[in-house]
C-alpha positions as CSV (number, residue, x, y, z in Angstrom):
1,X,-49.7,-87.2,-13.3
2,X,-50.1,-90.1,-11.1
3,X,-47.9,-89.5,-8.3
4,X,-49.0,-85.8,-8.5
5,X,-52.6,-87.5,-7.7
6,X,-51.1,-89.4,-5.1
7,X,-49.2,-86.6,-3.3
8,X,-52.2,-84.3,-3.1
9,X,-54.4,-86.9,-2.0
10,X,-51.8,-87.8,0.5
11,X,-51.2,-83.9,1.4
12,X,-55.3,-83.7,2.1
13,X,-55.4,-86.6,4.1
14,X,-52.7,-85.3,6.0
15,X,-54.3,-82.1,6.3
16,X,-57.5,-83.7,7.5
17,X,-55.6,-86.0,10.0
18,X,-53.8,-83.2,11.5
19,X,-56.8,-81.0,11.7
20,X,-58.8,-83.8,13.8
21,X,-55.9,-84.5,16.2
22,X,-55.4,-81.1,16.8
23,X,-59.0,-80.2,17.1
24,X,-59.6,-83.4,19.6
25,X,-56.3,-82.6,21.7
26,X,-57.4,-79.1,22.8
27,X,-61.0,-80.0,23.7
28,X,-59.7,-83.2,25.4
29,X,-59.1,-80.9,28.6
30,X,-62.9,-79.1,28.1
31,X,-64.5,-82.4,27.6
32,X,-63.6,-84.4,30.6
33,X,-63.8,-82.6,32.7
34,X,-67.2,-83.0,34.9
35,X,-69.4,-80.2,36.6
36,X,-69.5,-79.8,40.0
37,X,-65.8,-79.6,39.8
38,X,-64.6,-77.4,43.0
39,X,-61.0,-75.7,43.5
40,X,-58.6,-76.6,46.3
41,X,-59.1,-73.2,47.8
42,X,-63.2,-74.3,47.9
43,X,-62.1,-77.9,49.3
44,X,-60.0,-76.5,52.1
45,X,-63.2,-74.0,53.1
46,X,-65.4,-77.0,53.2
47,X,-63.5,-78.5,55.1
48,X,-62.7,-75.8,57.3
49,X,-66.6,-75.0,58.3
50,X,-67.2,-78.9,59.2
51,X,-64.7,-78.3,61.8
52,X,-67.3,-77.4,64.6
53,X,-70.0,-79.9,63.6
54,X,-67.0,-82.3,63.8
55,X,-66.1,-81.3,67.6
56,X,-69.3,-81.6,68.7
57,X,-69.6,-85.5,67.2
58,X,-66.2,-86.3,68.6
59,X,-66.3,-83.9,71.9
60,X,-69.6,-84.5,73.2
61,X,-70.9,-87.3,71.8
62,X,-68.9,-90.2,71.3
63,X,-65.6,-88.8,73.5
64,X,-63.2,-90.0,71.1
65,X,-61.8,-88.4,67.7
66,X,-64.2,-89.6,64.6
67,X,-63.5,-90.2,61.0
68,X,-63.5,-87.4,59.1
69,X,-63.0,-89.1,55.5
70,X,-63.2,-92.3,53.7
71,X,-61.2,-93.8,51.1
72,X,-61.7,-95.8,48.3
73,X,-59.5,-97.6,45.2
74,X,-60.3,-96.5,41.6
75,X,-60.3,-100.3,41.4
76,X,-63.3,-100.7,44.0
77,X,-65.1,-97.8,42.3
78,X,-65.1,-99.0,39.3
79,X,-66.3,-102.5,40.0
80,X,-68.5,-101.7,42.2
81,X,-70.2,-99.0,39.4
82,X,-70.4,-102.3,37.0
83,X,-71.8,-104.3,39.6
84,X,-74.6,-102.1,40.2
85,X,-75.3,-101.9,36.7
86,X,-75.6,-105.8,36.6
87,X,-77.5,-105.4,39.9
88,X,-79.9,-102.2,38.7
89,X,-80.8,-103.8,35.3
90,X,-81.7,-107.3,37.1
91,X,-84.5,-105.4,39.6
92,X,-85.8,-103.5,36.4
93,X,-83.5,-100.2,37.2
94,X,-81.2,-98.0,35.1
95,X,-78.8,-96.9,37.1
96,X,-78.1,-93.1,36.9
97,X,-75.8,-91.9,39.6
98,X,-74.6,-93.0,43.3
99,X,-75.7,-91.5,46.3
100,X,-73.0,-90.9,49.1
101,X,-74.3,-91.1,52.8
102,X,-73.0,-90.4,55.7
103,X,-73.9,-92.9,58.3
104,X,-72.4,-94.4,61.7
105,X,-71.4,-97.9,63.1
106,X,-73.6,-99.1,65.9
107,X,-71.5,-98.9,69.6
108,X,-69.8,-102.1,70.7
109,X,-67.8,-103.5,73.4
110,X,-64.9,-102.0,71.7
111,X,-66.1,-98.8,72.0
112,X,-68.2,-95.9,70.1
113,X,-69.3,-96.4,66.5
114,X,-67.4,-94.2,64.5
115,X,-68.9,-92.5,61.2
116,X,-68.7,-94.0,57.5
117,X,-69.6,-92.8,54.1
118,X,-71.3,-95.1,51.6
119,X,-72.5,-95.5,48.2
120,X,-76.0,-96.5,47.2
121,X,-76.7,-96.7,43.6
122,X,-79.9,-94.8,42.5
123,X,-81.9,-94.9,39.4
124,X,-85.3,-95.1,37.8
125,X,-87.7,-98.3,37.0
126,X,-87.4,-99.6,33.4
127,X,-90.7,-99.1,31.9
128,X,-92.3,-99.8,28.4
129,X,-91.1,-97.7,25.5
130,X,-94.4,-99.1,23.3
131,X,-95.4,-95.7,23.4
132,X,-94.9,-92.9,20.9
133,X,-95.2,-90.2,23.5
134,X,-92.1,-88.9,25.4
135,X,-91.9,-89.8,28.9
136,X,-89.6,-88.3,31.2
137,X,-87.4,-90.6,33.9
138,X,-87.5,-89.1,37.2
139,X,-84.1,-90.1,38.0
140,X,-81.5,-90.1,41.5
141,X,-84.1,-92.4,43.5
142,X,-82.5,-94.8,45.6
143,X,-82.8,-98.2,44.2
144,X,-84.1,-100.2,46.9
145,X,-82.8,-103.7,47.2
146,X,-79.8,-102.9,45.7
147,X,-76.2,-103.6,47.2
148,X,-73.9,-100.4,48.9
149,X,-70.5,-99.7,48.9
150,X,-69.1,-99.4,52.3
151,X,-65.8,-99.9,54.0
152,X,-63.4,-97.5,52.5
153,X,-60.3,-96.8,54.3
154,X,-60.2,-94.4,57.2
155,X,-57.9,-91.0,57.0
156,X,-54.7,-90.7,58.4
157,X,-55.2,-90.8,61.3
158,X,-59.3,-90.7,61.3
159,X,-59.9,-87.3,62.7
160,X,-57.2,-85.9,60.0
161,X,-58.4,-82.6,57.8
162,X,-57.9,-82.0,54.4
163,X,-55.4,-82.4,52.7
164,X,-54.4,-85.6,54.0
């Protein structure tokens, strides 16, 4: 009787065990992925109608071909999302997001500025939760006096369209 105890209670557990695995694996795909997702096909299209907004930056106004991209390491990502954390909570932010702008080095004797994309993290002031009524966080605001995240790699050469 006792190992007929133990084998079913070893057969349910196995049962349950299996179930979970199984369960987690095939929403493992359906759970990570994040919105706002886009398909190559929508990439390349993107790209594609930036084109002439491009030749006018690098034909007419700086005379010389301007980045197009900008890369950065998983690594640099990363640490720079836990720094701003650290950073956002020490000004009396939560950090929600990052904001990516596109901006432009000043001109220089070595010759036009070319474009950049940066991070800035963004957020909402830490305020007091004494109260019993729900408040609602207007989020996505720039945190000002915060650090950005600049110099990511240029494309391949600079002027190079997806996919690189």
């Amino acid at each position: 009787m006792k190992k007929l105890l133990t084998l079913l209670v070893g057969l349910v557990l196995g049962i349950a065990g299996t179930y979970y695995y199984l369960s987690t694996n095939q929403n493992l795909e359906e759970m990570t992925k994040p919105k706002g997702l886009i398909t190559p096909t929508q990439i390349e299209a993107l790209d594609k109608a930036y084109n002439s907004r491009h030749a006018i930056i690098s034909d007419s106004l700086i005379k010389t071909p301007d980045n197009r991209s900008s890369w950065y390491s998983i690594e640099e990502i990363e640490a720079y999302i836990a720094y701003a954390k650290q950073q956002a909570d020490s000004l009396g932010y939560t950090l929600d997001g990052l904001r990516l702008y596109a901006g432009a080095y000043p001109d220089s004797k070595e010759g036009p500025g070319l474009m950049t994309m940066f991070f800035v993290p963004t957020g909402y002031q830490n305020v007091s939760e004494g109260s019993i009524l729900p408040t609602t966080q207007g989020g996505g605001n720039d945190l000002e006096g915060a650090d950005g995240l600049n110099f990511g790699k240029k494309g391949d050469p600079p002027s190079a369209n997806y996919p690189q």
